[in-house]
PABADREN-744464 format. One line per field, with one value per residue (C-alpha): residue in one letter; chain; residue number from 1; x, y, z. Coordinates in Angstrom, 3 decimals. Layout:
N
code = c(a:...)
unit = c(A:...)
pos = c(NUM:...)
X = c(X:...)
Y = c(Y:...)
Z = c(Z:...)
***
This chain:
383
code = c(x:x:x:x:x:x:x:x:x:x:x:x:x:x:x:x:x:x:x:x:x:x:x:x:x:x:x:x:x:x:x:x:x:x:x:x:x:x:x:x:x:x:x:x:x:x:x:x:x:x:x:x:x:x:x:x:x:x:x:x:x:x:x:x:x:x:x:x:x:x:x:x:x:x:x:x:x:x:x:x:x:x:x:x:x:x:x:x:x:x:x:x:x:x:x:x:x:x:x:x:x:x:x:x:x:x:x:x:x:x:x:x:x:x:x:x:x:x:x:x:x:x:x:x:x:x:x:x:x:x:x:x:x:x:x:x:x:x:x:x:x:x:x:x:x:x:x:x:x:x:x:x:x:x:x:x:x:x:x:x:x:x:x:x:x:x:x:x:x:x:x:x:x:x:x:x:x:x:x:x:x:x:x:x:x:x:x:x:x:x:x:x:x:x:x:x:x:x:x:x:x:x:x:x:x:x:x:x:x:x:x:x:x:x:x:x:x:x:x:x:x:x:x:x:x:x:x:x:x:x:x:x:x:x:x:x:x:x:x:x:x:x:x:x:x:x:x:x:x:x:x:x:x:x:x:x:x:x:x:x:x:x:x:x:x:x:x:x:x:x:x:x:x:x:x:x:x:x:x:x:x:x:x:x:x:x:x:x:x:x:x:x:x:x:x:x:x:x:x:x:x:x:x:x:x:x:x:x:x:x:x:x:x:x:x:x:x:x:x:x:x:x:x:x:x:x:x:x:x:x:x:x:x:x:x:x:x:x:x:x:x:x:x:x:x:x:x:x:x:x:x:x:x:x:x:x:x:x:x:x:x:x:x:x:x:x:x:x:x:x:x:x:x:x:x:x:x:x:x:x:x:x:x)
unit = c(A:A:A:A:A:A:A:A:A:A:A:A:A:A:A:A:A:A:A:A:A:A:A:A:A:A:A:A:A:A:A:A:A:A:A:A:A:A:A:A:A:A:A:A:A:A:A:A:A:A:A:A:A:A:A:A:A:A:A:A:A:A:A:A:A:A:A:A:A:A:A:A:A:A:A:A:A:A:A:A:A:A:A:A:A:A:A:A:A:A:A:A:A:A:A:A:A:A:A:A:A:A:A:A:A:A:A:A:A:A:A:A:A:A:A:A:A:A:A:A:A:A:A:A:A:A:A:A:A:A:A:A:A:A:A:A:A:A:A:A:A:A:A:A:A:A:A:A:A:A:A:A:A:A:A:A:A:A:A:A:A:A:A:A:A:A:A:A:A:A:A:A:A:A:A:A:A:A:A:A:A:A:A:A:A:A:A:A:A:A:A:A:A:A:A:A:A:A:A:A:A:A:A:A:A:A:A:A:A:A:A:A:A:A:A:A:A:A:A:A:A:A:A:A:A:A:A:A:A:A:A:A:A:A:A:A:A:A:A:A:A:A:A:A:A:A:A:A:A:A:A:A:A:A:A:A:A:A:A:A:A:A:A:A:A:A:A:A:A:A:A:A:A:A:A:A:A:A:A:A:A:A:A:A:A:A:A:A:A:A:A:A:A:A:A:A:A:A:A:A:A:A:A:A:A:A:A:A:A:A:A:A:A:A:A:A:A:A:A:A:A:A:A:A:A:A:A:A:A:A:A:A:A:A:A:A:A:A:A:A:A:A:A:A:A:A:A:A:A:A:A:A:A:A:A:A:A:A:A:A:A:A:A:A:A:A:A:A:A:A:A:A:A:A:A:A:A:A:A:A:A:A:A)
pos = c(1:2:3:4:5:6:7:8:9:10:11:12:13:14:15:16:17:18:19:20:21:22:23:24:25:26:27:28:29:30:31:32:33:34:35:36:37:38:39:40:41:42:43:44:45:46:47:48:49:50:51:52:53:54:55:56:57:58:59:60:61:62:63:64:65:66:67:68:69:70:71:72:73:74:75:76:77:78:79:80:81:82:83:84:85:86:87:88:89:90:91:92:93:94:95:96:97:98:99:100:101:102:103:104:105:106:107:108:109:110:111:112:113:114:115:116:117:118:119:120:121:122:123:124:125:126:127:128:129:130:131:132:133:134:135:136:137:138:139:140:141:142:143:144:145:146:147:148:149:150:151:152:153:154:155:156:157:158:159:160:161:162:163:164:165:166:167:168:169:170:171:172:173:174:175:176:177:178:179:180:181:182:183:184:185:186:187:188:189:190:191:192:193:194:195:196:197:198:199:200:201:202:203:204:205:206:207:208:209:210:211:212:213:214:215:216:217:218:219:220:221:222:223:224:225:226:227:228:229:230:231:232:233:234:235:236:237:238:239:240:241:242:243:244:245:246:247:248:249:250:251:252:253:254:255:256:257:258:259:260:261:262:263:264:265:266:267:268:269:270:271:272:273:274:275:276:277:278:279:280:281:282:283:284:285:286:287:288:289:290:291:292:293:294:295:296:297:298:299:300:301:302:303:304:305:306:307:308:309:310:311:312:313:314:315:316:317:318:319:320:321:322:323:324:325:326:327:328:329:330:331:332:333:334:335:336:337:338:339:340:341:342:343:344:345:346:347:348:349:350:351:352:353:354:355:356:357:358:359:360:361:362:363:364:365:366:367:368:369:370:371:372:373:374:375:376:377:378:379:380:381:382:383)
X = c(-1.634:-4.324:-4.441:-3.170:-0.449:0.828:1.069:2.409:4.866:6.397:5.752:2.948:-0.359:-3.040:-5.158:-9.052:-10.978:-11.166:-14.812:-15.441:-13.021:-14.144:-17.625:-16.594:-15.149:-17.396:-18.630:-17.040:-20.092:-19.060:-18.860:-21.772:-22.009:-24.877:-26.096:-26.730:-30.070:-32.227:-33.700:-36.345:-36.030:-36.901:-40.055:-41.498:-41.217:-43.083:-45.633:-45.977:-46.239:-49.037:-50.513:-50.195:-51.754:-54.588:-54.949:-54.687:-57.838:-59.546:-58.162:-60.900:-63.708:-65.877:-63.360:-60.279:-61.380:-62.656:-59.400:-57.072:-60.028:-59.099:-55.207:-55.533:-54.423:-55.761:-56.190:-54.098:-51.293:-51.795:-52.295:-49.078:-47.167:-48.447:-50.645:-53.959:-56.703:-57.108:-60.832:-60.520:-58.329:-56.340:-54.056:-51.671:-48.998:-46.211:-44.223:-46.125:-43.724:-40.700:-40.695:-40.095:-42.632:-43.448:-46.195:-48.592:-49.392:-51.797:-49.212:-50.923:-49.260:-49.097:-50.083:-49.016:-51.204:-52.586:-54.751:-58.263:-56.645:-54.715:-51.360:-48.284:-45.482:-41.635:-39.658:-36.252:-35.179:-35.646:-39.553:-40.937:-38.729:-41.371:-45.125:-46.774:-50.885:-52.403:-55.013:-59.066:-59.848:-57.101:-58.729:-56.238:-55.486:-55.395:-53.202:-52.135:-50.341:-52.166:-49.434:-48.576:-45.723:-45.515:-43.227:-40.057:-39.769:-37.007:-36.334:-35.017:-36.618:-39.238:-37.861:-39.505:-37.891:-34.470:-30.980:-29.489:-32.952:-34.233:-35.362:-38.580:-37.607:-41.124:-41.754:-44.822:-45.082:-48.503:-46.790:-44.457:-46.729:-48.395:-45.851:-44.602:-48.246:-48.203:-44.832:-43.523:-40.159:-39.891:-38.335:-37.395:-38.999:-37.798:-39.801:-37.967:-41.182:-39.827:-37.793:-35.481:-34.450:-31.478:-30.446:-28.778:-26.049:-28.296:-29.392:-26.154:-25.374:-28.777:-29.016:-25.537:-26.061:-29.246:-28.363:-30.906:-32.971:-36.265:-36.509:-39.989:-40.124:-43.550:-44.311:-45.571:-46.690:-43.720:-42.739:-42.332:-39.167:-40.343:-38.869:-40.494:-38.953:-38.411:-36.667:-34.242:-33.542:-33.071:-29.671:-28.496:-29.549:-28.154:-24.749:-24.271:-26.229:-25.239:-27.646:-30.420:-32.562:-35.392:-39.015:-42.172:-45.396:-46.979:-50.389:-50.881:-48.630:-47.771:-47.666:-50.843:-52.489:-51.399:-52.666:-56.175:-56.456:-55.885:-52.174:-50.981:-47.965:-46.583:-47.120:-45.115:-42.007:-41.586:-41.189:-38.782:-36.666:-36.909:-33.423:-32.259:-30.462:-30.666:-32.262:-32.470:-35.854:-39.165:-41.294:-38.705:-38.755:-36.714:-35.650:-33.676:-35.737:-34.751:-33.862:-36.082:-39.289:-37.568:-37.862:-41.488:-42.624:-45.075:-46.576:-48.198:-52.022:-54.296:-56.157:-58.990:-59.733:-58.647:-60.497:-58.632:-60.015:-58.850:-61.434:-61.549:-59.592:-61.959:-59.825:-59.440:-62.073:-60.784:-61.998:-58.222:-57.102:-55.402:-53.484:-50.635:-48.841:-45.330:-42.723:-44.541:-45.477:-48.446:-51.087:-51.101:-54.111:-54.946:-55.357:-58.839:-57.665:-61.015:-59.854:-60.991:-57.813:-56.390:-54.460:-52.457:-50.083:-49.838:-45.565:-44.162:-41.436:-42.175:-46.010:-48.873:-47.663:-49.123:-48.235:-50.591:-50.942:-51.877:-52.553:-50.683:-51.559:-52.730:-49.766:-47.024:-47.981:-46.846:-45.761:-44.895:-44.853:-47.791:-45.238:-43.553:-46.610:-48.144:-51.244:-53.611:-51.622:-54.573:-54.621:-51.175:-51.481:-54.114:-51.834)
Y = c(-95.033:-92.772:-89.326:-89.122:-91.948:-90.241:-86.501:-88.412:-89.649:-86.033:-85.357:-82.438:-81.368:-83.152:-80.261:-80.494:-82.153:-80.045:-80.361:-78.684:-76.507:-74.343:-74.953:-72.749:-69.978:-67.378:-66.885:-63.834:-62.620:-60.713:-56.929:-55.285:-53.960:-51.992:-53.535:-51.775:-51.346:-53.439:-51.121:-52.314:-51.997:-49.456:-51.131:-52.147:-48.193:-46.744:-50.109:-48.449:-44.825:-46.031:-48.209:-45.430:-42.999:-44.979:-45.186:-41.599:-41.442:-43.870:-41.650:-39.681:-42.035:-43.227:-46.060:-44.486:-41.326:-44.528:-45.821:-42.859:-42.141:-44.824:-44.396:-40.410:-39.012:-36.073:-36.870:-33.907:-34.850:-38.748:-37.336:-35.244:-38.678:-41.032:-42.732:-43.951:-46.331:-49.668:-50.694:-54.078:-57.263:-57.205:-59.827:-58.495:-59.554:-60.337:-59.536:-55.611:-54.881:-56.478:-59.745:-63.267:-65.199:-68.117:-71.640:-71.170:-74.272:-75.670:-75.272:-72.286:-68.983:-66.903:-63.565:-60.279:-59.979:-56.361:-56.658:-54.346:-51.646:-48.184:-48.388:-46.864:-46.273:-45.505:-43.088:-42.492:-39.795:-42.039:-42.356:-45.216:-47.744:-50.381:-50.455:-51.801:-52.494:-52.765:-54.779:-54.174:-57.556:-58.640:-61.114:-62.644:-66.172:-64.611:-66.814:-63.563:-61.033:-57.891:-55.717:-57.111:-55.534:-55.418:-58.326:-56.776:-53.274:-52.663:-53.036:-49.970:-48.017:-45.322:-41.898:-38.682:-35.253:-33.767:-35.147:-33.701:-33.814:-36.371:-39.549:-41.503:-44.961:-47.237:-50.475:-49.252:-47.204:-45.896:-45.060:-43.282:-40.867:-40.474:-39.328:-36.756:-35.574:-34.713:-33.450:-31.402:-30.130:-31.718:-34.976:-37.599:-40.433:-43.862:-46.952:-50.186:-52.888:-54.827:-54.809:-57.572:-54.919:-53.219:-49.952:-49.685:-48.478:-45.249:-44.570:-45.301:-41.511:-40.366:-41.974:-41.246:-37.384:-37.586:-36.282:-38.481:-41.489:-42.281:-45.985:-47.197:-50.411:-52.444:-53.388:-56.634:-59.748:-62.011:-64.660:-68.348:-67.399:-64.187:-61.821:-58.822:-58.674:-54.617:-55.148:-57.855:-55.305:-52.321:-53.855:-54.313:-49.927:-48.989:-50.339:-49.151:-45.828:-44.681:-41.622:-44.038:-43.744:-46.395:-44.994:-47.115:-46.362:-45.023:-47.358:-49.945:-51.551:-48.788:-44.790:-45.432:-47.076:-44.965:-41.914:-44.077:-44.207:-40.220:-39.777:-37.295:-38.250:-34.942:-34.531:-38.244:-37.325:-34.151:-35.670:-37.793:-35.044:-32.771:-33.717:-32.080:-29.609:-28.406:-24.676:-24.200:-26.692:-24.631:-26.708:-27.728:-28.110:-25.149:-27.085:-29.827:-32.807:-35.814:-39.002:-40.718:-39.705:-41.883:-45.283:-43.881:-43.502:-47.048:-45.645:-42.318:-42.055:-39.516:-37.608:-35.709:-31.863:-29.833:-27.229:-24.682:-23.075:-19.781:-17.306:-16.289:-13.228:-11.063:-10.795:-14.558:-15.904:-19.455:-20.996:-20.588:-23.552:-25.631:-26.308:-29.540:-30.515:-29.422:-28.631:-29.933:-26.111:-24.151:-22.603:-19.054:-17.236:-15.834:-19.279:-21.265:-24.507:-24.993:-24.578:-26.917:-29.169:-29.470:-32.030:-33.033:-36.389:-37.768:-38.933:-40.631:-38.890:-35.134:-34.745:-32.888:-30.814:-28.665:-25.972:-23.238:-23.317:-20.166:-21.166:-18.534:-19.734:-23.618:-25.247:-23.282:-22.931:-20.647:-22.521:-21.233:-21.960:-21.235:-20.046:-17.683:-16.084:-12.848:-12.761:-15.238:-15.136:-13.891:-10.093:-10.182:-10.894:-8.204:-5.404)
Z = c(-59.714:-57.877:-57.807:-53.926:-54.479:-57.308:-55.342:-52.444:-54.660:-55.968:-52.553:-53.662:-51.383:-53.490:-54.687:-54.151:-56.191:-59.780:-60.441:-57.218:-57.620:-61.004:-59.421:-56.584:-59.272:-59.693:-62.901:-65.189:-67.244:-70.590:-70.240:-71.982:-75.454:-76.988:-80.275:-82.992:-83.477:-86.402:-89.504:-91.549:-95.506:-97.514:-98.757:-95.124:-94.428:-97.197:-96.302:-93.288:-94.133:-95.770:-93.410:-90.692:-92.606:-93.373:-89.782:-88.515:-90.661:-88.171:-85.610:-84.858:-84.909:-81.771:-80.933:-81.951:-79.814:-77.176:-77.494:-76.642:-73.844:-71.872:-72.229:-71.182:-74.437:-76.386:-79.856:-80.938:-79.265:-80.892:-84.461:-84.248:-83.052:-86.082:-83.559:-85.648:-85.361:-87.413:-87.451:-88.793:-88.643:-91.947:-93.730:-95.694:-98.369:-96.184:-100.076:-99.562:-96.490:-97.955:-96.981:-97.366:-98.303:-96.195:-95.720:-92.752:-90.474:-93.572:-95.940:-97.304:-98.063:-94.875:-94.230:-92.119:-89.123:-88.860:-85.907:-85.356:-82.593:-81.635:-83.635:-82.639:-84.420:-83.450:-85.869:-86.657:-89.061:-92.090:-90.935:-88.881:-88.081:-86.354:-85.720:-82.816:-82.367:-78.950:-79.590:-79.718:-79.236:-77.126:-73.588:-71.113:-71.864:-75.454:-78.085:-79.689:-77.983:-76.422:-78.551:-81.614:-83.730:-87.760:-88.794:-90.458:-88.195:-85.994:-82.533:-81.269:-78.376:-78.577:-77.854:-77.060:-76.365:-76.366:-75.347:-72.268:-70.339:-67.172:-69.029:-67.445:-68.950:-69.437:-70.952:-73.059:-75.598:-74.899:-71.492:-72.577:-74.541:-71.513:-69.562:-72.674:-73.224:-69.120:-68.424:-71.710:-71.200:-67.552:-69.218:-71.946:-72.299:-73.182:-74.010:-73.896:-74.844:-72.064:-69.062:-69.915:-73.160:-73.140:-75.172:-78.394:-79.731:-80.972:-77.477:-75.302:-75.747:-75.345:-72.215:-70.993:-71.360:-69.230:-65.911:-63.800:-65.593:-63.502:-64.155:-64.072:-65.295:-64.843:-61.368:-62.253:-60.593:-58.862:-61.103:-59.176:-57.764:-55.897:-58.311:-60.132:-63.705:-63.075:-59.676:-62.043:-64.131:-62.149:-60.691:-64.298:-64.997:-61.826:-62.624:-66.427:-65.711:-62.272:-62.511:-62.399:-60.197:-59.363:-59.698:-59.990:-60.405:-57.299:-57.769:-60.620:-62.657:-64.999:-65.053:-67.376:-64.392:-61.751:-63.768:-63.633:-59.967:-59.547:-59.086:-61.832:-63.891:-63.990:-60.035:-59.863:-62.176:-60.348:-57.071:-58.822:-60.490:-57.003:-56.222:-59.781:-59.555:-63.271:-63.338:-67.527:-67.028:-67.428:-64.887:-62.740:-58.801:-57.534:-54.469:-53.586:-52.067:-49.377:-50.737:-48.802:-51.126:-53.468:-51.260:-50.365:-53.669:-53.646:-50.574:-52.185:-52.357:-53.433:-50.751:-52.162:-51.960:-49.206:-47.444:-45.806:-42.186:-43.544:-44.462:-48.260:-49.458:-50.868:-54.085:-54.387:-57.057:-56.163:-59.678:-61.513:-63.056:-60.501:-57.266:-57.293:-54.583:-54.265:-50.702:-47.513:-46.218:-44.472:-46.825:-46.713:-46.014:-49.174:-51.256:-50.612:-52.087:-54.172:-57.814:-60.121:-60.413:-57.086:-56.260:-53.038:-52.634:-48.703:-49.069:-46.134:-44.499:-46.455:-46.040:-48.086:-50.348:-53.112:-55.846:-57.696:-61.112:-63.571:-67.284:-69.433:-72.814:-73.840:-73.345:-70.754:-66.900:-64.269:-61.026:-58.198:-54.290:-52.475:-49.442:-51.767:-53.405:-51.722:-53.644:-56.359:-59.554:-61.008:-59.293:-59.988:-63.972:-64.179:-63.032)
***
């Protein structure tokens, strides 16, 4: 008997057919749950205190000094992060870190790849937890990877600064120094190695007491389909993390890139943070912002110098240390725009903008409104 014969037969509807039927049910995905993160042993960290040190040595030299050159970072701020320089390809024990010996593709006993290149580590409070080398000889089309991490080290996520502050979430590592070397005290920063990563159970709370998190995942290529592997994973952020808040780079790929072309990364995460409302935050924008800066963000290019049609105060030196771009608001007559670091940022929908900068000692700055100021900062420090 057939499937209809036998419903006409109890004298039931005959229900549709059941592969079509659970093919129509949408799927129920399991509820996420961080992972704890992976340690390394005791013997890989010591390895790597080791290794690292040896490094920091190589710091300094032309291409280690070449090296941080091109990613924007001072070697002072490297050295007191672990960063260091390997000069040379090295093979190592893989039974030196702690691990398991194993047969290359010859059958010969293998060794830990320790690529020629800048290498940065990730710490917990135990010490370094994994190492990561961005390669000196990496070229597209490469077989190796153009970051290669030390077999055995964890896989938790680079952190930098204090809980309860904005966190600029990156992919890289070497962007996320950037951003902490450029905005101290403005932000967090979070480096996730890749956008399809997702935090641990070490960083849920970190994250969770941040009260905005700028993501800026890469803004690469489309894949076949279309899709950008950040945009994917922004959906994913904004619905465990509703304070998220989606910020790519303004230009290039990367914040590292972006900073290449002219844009500031300090200038870029305060546009993003403008809508804080936090007031504890040194360097923070004192007013509230429009949301729409936020959707404008990939439209923001550098405009050059500015030359005001005011005349020049006579107590103005114009040669302090810097103007940045800040509220959309007319110069006052007093400031000639021609220090040495001015910056402004054309943003759709809010205009050119700018702030004036005083350096008070190397590493704090004095910024204030160039509509609220009633004289150079200068005259006014001298008093």
């Amino acid at each position: 008997m057939s499937y209809p014969d036998a419903c006409a037969a109890l004298q039931v509807e005959p229900r549709q057919n059941s592969a079509e039927h659970f093919a129509r049910q949408p799927t129920k995905e399991r509820p996420w749950e961080p992972e704890p993160e992976r340690q390394p042993s005791e013997q890989w960290r010591q390895r790597a205190e080791t290794f690292l040190a040896e490094c920091r040595e190589h710091l300094s030299s032309e291409a280690g000094r070449a090296a941080l050159y091109g990613r924007a970072l001072a070697i002072e701020f490297a050295l007191r992060h672990g960063l260091g320089w390997n000069p040379t390809d090295r093979y190592d024990a893989p039974e030196a870190w702690g691990l398991e010996p194993w047969l290359n593709s010859k059958g010969n006993p293998g060794k830990l790849f320790l690529p020629a290149g800048l290498v940065v580590p990730t710490f917990r409070k135990a010490g370094p937890v994994a190492v990561k080398i961005r390669r000196r000889d990496w070229q597209p089309g490469d077989a190796w990877p153009k970051y290669q991490a030390v077999k055995g080290g964890g896989n938790g996520a680079l952190i930098l600064g204090k809980p309860g502050l904005p966190v600029a979430l990156v992919e890289s590592e070497l962007d996320a120094l950037l951003i902490a070397q450029e905005a101290p005290g403005l932000c967090s920063v979070m480096a996730l190695g890749s956008a399809s990563n997702r935090p641990h159970t070490a960083t849920v709370d970190f994250l969770k007491a941040a009260p905005v998190i700028l993501v800026a995942l890469d803004f690469d290529q489309p894949d076949a389909r279309g899709q950008r592997a950040g945009a994917r994973a922004w959906a994913w952020w904004r619905e465990h993390f509703p304070q998220s808040r989606r910020w790519p780079p303004a230009a290039g790929k990367a914040p590292g890139e972006m900073h290449q072309t002219g844009i500031p990364v300090r200038m870029w995460v305060e546009v993003g943070l403008v809508g804080e409302t936090r007031q504890d935050a040194p360097h923070a924008p004192r007013a509230a912002r429009h949301d729409a800066e936020s959707e404008a963000v990939a439209a923001m290019q550098p405009v050059g110098a500015h030359e005001a049609e005011q005349p020049l105060p006579s107590w103005c030196r114009a040669d302090c240390h810097g103007l940045e771009k800040s509220i959309a608001q007319p110069l006052p007559g007093w400031c000639s725009t021609r220090c040495e670091h001015f910056h402004q940022l054309a943003i759709p929908a809010a205009g050119m903008s700018w702030w004036c900068c005083q350096e008070e000692d190397e590493t704090h700055w004095r910024r204030s409104r160039l509509g609220s100021m009633a004289e150079c900062p200068l005259e006014e420090g001298r008093r």
